[in-house]
C-alpha positions in Angstrom: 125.9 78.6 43.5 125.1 80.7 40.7 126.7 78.6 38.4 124.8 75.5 39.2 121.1 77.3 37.9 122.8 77.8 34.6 121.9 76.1 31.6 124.6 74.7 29.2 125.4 74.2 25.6 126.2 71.1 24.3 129.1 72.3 22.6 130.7 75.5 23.4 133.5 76.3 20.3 130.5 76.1 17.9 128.4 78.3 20.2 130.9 80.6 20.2 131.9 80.8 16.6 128.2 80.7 15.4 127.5 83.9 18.1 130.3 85.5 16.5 128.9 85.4 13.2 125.6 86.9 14.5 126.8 89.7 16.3 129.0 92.3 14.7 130.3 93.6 18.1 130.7 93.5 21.9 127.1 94.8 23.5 124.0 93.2 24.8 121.5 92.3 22.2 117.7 91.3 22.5 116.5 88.7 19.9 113.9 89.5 18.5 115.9 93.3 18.3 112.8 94.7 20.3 113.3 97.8 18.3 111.7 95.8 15.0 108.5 97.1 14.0 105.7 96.4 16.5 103.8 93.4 14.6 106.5 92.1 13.2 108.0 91.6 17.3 104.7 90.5 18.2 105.0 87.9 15.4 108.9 86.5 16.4 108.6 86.6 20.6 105.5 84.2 20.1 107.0 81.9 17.8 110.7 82.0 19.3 113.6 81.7 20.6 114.2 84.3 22.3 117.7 85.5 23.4 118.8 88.4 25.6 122.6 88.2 24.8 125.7 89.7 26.6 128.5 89.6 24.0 131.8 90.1 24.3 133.2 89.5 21.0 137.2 89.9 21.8 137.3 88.1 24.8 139.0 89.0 28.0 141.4 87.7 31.0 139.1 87.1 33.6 141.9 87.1 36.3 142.5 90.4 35.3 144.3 92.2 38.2 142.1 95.4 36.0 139.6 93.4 36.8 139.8 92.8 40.7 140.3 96.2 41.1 137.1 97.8 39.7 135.4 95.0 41.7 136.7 96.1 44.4 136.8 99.8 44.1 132.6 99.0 43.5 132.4 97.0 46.4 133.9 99.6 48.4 131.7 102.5 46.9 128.8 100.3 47.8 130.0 100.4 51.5 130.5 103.9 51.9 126.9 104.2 50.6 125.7 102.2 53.3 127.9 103.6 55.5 126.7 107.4 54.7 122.9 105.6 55.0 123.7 104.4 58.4 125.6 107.6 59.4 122.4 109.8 58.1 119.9 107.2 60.3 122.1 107.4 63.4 119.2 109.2 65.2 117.0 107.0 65.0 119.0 103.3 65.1 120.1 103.6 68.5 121.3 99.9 69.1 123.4 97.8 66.9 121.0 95.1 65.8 118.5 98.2 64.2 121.5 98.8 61.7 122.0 95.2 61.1 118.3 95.1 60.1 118.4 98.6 58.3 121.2 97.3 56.0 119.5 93.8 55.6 116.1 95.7 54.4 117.9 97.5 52.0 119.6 94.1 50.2 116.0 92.3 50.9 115.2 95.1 48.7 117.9 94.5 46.3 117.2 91.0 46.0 113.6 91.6 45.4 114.4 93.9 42.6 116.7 90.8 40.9 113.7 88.9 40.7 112.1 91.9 37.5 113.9 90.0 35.0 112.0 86.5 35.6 108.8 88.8 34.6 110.2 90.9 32.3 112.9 89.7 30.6 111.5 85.7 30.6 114.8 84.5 32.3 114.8 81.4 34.5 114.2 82.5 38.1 116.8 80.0 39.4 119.8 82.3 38.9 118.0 85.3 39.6 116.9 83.4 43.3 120.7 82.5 43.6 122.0 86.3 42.3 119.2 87.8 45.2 120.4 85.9 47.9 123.9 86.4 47.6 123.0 90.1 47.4 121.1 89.7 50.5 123.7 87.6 52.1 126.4 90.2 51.2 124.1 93.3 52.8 123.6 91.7 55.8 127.6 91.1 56.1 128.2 94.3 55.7 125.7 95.9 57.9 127.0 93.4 60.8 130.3 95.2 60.0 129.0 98.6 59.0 126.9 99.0 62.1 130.4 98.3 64.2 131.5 101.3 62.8 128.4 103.4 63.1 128.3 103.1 67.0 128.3 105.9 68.8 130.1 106.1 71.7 128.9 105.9 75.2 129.8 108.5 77.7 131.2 107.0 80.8 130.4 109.5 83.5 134.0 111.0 85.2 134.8 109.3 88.5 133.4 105.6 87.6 
């Protein structure tokens, strides 16, 4: 879904080989470099373009088994977070559904926070709307699974 609130270029070999001529290395550059002189910035960010670049100048395999892992190795660091959140919380989330909501709040939060780049930053809020509701999406999976685990169990009185 993200995909589809993306912009394109027209042609994407001479986008590539004219970005490789602009930037010297792999990093994320701002243009105007926001570092210029104050006036000077003023100047270039009313006139544009502007351009916050992610460059990656030698490429990579992006079926990278390298790759996968430190995806998931982050997506599982994010659970145990949650899960330690929930854990701590126990008290006062007696019933499954409170956890559910507990971990939703926290992406609704997340997703809000996506949103800082559409002021900030001047990026198109369609991707940013797509990237926040996947994130919500994905925190409320997890807390219908995280709040499974997070039950605690009910004493069944001997002789019943």
């Amino acid at each position: 879904m993200t995909y589809q609130t993306m912009s394109r270029v027209t042609d994407d070999d001479a986008a590539a080989q004219a970005l490789a001529k602009i930037f010297p290395e792999t990093g994320v550059y701002h243009v105007p470099d926001i570092r210029v002189e104050e006036a000077k910035l003023m100047t270039l960010m009313r006139r544009g373009p502007m351009a916050e670049v992610a460059f990656v100048k030698e490429g990579h395999d992006p079926q990278s088994p390298v790759m996968f892992i430190k995806g998931y190795v982050h997506y599982f660091v994010l659970a145990m977070m949650r899960m330690f959140m929930l854990v701590k919380a126990t008290p006062g989330l007696k019933h499954f559904s409170c956890r559910v909501k507990l971990t939703a709040s926290v992406g609704l939060v997340a997703a809000t926070f996506e949103l800082t780049d559409t002021i900030w930053g001047n990026h198109a809020i369609g991707y940013h709307v797509a990237v926040g509701l996947y994130i919500l999406l994905e925190c409320v999976v997890a807390g219908l699974v995280l709040a499974k685990f997070t039950m605690t169990p009910v004493a069944v009185p001997a002789g019943a």
